[in-house]
mmCIF file as gemmi writes it, N, C-alpha and C atoms, coordinates in Angstrom:
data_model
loop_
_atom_site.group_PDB
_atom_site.id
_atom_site.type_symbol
_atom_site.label_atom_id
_atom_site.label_alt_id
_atom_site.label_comp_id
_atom_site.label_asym_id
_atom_site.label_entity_id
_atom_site.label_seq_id
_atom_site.pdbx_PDB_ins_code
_atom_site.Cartn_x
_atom_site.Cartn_y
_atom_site.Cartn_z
_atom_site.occupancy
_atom_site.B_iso_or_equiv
_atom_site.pdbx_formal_charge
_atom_site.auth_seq_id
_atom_site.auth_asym_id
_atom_site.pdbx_PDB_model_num
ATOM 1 N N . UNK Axp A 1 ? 5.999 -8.813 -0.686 1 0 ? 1 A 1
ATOM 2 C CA . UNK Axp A 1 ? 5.902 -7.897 0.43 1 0 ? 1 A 1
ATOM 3 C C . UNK Axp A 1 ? 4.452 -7.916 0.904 1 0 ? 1 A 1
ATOM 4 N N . UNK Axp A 2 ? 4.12 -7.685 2.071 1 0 ? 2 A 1
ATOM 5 C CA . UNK Axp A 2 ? 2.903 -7.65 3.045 1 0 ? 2 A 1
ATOM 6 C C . UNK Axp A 2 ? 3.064 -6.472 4.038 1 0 ? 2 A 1
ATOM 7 N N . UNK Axp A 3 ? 1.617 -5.747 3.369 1 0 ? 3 A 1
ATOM 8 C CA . UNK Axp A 3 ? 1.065 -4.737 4.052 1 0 ? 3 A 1
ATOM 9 C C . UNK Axp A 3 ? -0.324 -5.256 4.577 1 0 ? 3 A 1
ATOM 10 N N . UNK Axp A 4 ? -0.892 -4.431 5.7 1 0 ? 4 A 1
ATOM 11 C CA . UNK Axp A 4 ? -2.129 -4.207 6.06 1 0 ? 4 A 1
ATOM 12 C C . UNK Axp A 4 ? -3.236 -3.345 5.889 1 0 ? 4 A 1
ATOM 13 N N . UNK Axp A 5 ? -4.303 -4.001 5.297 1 0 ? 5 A 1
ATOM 14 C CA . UNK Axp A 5 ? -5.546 -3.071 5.313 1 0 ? 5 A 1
ATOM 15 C C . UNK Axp A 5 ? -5.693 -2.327 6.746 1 0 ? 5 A 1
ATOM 16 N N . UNK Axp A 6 ? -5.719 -1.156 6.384 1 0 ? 6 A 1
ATOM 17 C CA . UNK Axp A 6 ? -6.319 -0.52 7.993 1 0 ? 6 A 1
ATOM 18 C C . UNK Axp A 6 ? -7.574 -0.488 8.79 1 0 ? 6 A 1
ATOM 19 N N . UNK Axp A 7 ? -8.293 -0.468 7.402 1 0 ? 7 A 1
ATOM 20 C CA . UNK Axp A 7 ? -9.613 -0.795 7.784 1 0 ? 7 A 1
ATOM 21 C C . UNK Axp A 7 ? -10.002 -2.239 8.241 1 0 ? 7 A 1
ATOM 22 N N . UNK Axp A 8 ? -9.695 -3.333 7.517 1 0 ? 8 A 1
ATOM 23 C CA . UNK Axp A 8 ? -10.125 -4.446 7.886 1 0 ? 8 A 1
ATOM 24 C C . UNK Axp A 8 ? -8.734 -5.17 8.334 1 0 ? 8 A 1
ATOM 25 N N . UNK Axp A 9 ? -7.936 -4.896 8.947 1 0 ? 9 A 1
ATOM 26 C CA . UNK Axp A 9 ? -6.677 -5.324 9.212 1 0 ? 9 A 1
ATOM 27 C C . UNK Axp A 9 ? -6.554 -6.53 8.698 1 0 ? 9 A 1
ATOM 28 N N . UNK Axp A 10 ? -6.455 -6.775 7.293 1 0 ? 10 A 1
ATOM 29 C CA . UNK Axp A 10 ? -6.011 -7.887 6.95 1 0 ? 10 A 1
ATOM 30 C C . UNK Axp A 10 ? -4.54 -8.061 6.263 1 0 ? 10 A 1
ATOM 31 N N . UNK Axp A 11 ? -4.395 -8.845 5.646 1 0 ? 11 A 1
ATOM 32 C CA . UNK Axp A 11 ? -2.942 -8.6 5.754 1 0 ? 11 A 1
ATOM 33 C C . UNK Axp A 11 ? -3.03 -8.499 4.04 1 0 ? 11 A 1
ATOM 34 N N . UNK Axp A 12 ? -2.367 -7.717 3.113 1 0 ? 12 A 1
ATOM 35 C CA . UNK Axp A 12 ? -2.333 -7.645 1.951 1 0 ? 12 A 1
ATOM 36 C C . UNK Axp A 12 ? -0.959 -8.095 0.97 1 0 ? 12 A 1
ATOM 37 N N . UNK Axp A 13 ? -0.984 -9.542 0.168 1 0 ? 13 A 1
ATOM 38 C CA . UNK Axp A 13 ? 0.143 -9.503 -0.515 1 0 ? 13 A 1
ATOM 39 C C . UNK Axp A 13 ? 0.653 -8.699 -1.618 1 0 ? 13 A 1
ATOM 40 N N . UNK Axp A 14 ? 1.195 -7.663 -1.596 1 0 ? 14 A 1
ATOM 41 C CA . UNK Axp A 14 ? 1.607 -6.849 -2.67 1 0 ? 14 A 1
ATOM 42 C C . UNK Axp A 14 ? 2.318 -7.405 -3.929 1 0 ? 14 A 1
ATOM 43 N N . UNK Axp A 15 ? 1.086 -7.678 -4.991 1 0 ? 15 A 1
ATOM 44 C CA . UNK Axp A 15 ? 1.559 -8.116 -6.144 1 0 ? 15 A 1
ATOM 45 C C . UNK Axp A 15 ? 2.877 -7.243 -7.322 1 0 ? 15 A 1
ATOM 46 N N . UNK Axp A 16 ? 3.137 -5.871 -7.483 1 0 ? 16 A 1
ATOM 47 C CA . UNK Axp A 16 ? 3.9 -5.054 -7.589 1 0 ? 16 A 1
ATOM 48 C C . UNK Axp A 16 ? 4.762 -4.155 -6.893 1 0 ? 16 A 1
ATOM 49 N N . UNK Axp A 17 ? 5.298 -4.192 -6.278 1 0 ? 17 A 1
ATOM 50 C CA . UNK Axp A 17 ? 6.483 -3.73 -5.458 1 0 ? 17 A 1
ATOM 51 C C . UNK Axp A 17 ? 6.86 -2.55 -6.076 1 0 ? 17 A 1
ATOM 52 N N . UNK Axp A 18 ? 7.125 -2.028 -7.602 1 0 ? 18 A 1
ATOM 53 C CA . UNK Axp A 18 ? 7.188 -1.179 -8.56 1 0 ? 18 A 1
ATOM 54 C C . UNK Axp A 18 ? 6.454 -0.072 -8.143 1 0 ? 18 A 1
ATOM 55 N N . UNK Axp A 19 ? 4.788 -0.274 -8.427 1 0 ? 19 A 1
ATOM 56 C CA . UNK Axp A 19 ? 4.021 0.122 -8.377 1 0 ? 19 A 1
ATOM 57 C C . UNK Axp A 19 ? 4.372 1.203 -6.754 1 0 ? 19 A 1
ATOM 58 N N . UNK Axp A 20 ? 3.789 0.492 -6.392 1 0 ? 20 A 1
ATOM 59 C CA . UNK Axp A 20 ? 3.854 0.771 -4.453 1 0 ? 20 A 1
ATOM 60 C C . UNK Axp A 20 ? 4.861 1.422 -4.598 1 0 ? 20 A 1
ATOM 61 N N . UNK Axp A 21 ? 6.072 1.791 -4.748 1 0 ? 21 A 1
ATOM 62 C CA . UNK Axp A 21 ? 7.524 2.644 -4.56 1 0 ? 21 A 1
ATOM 63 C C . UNK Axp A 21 ? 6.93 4.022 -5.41 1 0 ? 21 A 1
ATOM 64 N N . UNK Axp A 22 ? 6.382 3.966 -6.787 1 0 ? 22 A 1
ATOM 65 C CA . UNK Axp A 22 ? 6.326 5.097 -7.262 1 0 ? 22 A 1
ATOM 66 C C . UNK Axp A 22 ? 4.936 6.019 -6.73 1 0 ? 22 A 1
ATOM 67 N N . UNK Axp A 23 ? 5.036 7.269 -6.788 1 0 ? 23 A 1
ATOM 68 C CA . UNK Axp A 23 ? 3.675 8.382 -6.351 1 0 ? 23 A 1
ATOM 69 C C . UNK Axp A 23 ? 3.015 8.525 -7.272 1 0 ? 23 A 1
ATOM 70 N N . UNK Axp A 24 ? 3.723 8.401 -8.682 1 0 ? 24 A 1
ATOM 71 C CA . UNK Axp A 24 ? 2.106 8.748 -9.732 1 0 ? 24 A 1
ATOM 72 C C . UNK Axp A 24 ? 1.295 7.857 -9.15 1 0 ? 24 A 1
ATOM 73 N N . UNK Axp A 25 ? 1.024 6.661 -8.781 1 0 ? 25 A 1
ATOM 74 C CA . UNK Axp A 25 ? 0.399 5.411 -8.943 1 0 ? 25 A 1
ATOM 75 C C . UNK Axp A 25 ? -0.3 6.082 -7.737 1 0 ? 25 A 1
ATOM 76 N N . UNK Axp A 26 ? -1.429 5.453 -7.484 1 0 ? 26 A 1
ATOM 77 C CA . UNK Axp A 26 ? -2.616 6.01 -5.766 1 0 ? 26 A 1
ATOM 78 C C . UNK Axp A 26 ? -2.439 5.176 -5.293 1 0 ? 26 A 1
ATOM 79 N N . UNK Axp A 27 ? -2.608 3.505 -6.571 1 0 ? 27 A 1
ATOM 80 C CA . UNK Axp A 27 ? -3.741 2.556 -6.432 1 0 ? 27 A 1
ATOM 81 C C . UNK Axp A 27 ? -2.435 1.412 -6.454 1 0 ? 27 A 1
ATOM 82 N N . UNK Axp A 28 ? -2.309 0.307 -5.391 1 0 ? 28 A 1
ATOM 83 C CA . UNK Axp A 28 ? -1.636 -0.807 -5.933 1 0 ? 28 A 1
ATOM 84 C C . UNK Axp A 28 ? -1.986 -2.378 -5.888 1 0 ? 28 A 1
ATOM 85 N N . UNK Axp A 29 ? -1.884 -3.083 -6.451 1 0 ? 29 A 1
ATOM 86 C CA . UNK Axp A 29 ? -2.046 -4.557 -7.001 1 0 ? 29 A 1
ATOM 87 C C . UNK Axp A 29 ? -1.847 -5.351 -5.478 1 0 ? 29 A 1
ATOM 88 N N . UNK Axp A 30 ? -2.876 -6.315 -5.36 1 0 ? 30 A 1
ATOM 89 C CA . UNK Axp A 30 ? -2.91 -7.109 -4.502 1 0 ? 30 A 1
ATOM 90 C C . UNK Axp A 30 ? -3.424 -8.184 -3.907 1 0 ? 30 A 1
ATOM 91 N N . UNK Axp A 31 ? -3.056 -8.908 -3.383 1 0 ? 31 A 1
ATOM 92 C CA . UNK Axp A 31 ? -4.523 -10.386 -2.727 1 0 ? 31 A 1
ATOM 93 C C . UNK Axp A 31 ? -4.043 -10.424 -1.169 1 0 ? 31 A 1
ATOM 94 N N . UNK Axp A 32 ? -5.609 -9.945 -0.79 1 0 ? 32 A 1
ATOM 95 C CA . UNK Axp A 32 ? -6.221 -10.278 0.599 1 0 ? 32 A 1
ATOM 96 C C . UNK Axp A 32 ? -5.692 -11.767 1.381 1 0 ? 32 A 1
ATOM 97 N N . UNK Axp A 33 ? -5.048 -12.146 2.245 1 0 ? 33 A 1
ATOM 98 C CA . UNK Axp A 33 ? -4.647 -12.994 2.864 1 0 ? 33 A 1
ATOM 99 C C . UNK Axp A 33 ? -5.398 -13.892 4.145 1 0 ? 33 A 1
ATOM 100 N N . UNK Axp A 34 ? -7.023 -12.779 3.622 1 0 ? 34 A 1
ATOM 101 C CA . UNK Axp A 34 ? -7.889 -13.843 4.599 1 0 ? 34 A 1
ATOM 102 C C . UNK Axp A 34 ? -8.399 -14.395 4.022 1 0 ? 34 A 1
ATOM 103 N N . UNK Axp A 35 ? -8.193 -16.156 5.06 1 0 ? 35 A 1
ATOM 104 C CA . UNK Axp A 35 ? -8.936 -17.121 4.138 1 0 ? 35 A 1
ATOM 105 C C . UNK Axp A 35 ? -8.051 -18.17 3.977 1 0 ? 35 A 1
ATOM 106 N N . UNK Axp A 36 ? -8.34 -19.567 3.318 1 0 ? 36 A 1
ATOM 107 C CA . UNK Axp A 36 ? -6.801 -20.114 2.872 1 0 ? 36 A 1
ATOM 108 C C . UNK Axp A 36 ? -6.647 -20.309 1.236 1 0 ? 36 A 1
ATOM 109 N N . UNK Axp A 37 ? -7.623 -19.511 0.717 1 0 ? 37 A 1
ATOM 110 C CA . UNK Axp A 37 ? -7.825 -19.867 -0.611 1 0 ? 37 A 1
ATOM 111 C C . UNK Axp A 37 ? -7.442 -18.897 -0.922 1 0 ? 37 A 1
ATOM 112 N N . UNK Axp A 38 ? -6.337 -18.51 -2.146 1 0 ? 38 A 1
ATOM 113 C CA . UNK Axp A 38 ? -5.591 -17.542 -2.771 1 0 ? 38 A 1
ATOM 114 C C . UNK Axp A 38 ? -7.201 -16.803 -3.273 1 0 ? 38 A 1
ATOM 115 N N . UNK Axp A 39 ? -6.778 -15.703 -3.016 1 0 ? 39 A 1
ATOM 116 C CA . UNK Axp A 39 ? -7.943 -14.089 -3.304 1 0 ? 39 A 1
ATOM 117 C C . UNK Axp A 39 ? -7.313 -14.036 -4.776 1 0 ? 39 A 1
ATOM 118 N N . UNK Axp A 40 ? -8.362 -13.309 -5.567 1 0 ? 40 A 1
ATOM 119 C CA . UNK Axp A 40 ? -8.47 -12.709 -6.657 1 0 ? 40 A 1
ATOM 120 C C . UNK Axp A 40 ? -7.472 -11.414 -6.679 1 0 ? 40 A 1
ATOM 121 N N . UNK Axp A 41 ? -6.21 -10.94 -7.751 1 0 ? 41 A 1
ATOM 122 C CA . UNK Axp A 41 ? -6.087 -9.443 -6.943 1 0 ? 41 A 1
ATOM 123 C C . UNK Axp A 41 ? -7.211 -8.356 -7.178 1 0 ? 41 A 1
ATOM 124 N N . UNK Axp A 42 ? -6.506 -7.568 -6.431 1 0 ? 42 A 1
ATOM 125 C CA . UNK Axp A 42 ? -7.658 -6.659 -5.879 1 0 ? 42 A 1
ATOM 126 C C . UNK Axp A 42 ? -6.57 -5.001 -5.84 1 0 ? 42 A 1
ATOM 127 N N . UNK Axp A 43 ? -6.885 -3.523 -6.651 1 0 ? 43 A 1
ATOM 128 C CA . UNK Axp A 43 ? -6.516 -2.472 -6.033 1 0 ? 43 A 1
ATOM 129 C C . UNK Axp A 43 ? -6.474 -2.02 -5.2 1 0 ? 43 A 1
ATOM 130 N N . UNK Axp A 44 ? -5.954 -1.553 -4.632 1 0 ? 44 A 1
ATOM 131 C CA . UNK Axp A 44 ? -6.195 -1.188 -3.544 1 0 ? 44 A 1
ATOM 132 C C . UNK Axp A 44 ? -5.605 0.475 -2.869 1 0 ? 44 A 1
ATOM 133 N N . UNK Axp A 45 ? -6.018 1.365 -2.626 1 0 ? 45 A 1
ATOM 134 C CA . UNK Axp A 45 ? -5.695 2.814 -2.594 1 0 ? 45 A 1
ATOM 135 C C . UNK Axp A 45 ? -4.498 2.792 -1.313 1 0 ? 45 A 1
ATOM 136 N N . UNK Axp A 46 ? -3.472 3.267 -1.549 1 0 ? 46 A 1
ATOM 137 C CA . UNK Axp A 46 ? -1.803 3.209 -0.854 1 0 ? 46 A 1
ATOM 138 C C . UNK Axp A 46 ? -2.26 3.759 0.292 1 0 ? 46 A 1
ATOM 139 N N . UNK Axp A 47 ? -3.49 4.831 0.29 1 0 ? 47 A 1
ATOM 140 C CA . UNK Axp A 47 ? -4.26 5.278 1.897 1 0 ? 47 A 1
ATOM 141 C C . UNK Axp A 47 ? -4.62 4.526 2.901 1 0 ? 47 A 1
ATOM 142 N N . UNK Axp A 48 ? -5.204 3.276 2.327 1 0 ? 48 A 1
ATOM 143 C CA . UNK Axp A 48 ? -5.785 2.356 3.256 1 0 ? 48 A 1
ATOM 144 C C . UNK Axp A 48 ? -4.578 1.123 3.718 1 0 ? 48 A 1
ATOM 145 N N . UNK Axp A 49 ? -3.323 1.525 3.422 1 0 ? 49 A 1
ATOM 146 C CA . UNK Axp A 49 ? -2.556 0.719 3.289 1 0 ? 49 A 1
ATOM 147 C C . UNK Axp A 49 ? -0.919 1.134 4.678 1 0 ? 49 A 1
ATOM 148 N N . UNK Axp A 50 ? -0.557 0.247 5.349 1 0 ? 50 A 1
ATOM 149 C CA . UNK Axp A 50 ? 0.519 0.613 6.103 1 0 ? 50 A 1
ATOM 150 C C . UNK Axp A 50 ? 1.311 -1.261 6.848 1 0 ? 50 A 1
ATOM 151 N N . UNK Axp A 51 ? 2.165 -0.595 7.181 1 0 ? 51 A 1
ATOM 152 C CA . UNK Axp A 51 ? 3.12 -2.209 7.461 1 0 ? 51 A 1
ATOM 153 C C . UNK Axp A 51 ? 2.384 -2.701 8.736 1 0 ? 51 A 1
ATOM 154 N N . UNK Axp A 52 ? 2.397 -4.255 8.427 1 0 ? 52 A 1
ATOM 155 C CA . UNK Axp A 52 ? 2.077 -4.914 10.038 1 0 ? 52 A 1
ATOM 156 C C . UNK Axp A 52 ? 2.024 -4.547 11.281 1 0 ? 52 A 1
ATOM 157 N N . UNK Axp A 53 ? 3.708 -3.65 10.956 1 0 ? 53 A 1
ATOM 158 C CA . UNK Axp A 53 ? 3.776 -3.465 12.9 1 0 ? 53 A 1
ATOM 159 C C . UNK Axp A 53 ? 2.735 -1.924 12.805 1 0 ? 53 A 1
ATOM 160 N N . UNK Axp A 54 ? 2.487 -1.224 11.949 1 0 ? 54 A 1
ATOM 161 C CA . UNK Axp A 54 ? 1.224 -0.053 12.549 1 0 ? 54 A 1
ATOM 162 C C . UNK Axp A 54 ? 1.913 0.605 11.599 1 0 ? 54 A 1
ATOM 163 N N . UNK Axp A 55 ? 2.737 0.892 10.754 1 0 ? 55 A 1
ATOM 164 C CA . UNK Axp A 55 ? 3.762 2.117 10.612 1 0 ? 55 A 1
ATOM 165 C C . UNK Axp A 55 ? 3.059 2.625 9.257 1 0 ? 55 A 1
ATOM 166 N N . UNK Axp A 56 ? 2.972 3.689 8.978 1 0 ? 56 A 1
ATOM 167 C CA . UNK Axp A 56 ? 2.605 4.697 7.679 1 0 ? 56 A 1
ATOM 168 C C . UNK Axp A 56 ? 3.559 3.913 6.953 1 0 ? 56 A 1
ATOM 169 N N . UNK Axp A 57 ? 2.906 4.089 5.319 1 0 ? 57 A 1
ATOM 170 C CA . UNK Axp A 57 ? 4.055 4.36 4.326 1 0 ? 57 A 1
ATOM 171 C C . UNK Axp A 57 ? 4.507 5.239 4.531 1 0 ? 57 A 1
ATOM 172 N N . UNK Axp A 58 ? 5.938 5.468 3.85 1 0 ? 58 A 1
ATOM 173 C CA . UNK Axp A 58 ? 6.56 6.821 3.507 1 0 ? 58 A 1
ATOM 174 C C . UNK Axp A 58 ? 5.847 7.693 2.563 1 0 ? 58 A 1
ATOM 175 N N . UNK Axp A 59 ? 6.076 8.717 2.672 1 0 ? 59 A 1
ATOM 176 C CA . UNK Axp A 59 ? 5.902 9.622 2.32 1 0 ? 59 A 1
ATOM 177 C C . UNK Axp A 59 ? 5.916 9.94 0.857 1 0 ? 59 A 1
ATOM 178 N N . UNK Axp A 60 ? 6.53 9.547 0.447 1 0 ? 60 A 1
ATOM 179 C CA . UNK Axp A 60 ? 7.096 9.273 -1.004 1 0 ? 60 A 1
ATOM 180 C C . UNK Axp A 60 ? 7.043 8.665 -1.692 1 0 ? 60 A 1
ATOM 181 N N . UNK Axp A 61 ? 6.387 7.479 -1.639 1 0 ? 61 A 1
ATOM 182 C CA . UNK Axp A 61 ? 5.865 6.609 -2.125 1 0 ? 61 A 1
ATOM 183 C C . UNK Axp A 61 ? 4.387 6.841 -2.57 1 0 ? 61 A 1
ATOM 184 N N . UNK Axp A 62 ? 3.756 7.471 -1.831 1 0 ? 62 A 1
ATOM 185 C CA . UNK Axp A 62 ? 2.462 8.537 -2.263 1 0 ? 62 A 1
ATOM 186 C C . UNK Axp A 62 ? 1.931 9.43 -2.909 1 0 ? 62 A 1
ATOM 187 N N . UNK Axp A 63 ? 2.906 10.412 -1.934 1 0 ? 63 A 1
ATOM 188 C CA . UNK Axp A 63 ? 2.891 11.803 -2.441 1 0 ? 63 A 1
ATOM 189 C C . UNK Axp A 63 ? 3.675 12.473 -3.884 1 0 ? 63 A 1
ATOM 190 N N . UNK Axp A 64 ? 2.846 13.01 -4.277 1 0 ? 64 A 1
ATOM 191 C CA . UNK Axp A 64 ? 3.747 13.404 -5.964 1 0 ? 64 A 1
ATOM 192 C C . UNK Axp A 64 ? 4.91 14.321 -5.44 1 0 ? 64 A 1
ATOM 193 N N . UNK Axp A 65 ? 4.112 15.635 -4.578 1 0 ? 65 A 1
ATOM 194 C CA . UNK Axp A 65 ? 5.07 16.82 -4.19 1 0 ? 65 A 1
ATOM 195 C C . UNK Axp A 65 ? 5.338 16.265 -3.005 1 0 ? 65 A 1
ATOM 196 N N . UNK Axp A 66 ? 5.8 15.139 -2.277 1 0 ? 66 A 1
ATOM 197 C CA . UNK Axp A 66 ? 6.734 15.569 -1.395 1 0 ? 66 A 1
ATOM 198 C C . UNK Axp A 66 ? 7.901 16.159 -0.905 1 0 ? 66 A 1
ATOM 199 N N . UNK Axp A 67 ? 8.546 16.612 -2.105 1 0 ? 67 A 1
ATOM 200 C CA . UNK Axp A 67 ? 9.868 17.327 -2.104 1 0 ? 67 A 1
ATOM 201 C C . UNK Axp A 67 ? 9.706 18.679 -1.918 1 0 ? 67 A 1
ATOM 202 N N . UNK Axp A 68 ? 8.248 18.927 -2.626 1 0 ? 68 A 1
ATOM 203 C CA . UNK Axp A 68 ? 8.396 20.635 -2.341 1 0 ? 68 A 1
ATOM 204 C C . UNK Axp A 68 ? 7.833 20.916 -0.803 1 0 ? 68 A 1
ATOM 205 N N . UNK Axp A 69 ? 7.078 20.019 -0.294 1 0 ? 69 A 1
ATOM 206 C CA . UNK Axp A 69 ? 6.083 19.91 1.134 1 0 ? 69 A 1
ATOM 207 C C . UNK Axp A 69 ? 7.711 20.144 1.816 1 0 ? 69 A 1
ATOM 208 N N . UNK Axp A 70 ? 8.661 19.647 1.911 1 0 ? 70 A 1
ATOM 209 C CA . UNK Axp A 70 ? 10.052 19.133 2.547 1 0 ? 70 A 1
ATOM 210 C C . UNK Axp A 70 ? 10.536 20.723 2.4 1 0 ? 70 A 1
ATOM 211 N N . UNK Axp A 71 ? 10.401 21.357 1.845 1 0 ? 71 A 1
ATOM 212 C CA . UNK Axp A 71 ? 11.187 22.784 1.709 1 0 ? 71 A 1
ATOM 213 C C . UNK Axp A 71 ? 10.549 23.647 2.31 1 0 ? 71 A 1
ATOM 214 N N . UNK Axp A 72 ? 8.874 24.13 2.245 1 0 ? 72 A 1
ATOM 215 C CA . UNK Axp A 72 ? 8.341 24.877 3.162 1 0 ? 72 A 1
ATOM 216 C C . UNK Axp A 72 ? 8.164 24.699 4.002 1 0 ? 72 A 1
């Protein structure tokens, strides 16, 4: 799977897919796609992180309490 840095719009290969789905986690596994030489992975904070076409992660994938945020 491939997300984008927001900051440096690059394109990020998501080495754990696992990771990225669950909210304990902040931080997920990855290599930078600029360049043509395979990147080192690299953490990377799920904040600085959203899909190609512009779109946020979900919500839930982040957030620990999003369920209780959903009720008030």
């Amino acid at each position: 799977m491939f997300l984008q840095n927001k900051q440096t719009e690059t394109l990020i290969k998501i080495l754990d897919v696992e990771t990225l789905f669950n909210p304990m986690h902040q931080e997920v596994s990855g290599r930078s796609q600029a360049g043509e030489e395979e990147q080192p992975p690299t953490d990377y904070p799920k904040e600085q992180l959203r899909f190609p076409s512009g779109e946020s992660l979900p919500r839930c994938w982040w957030d620990v309490d999003y369920k209780a945020s959903l009720s008030s």
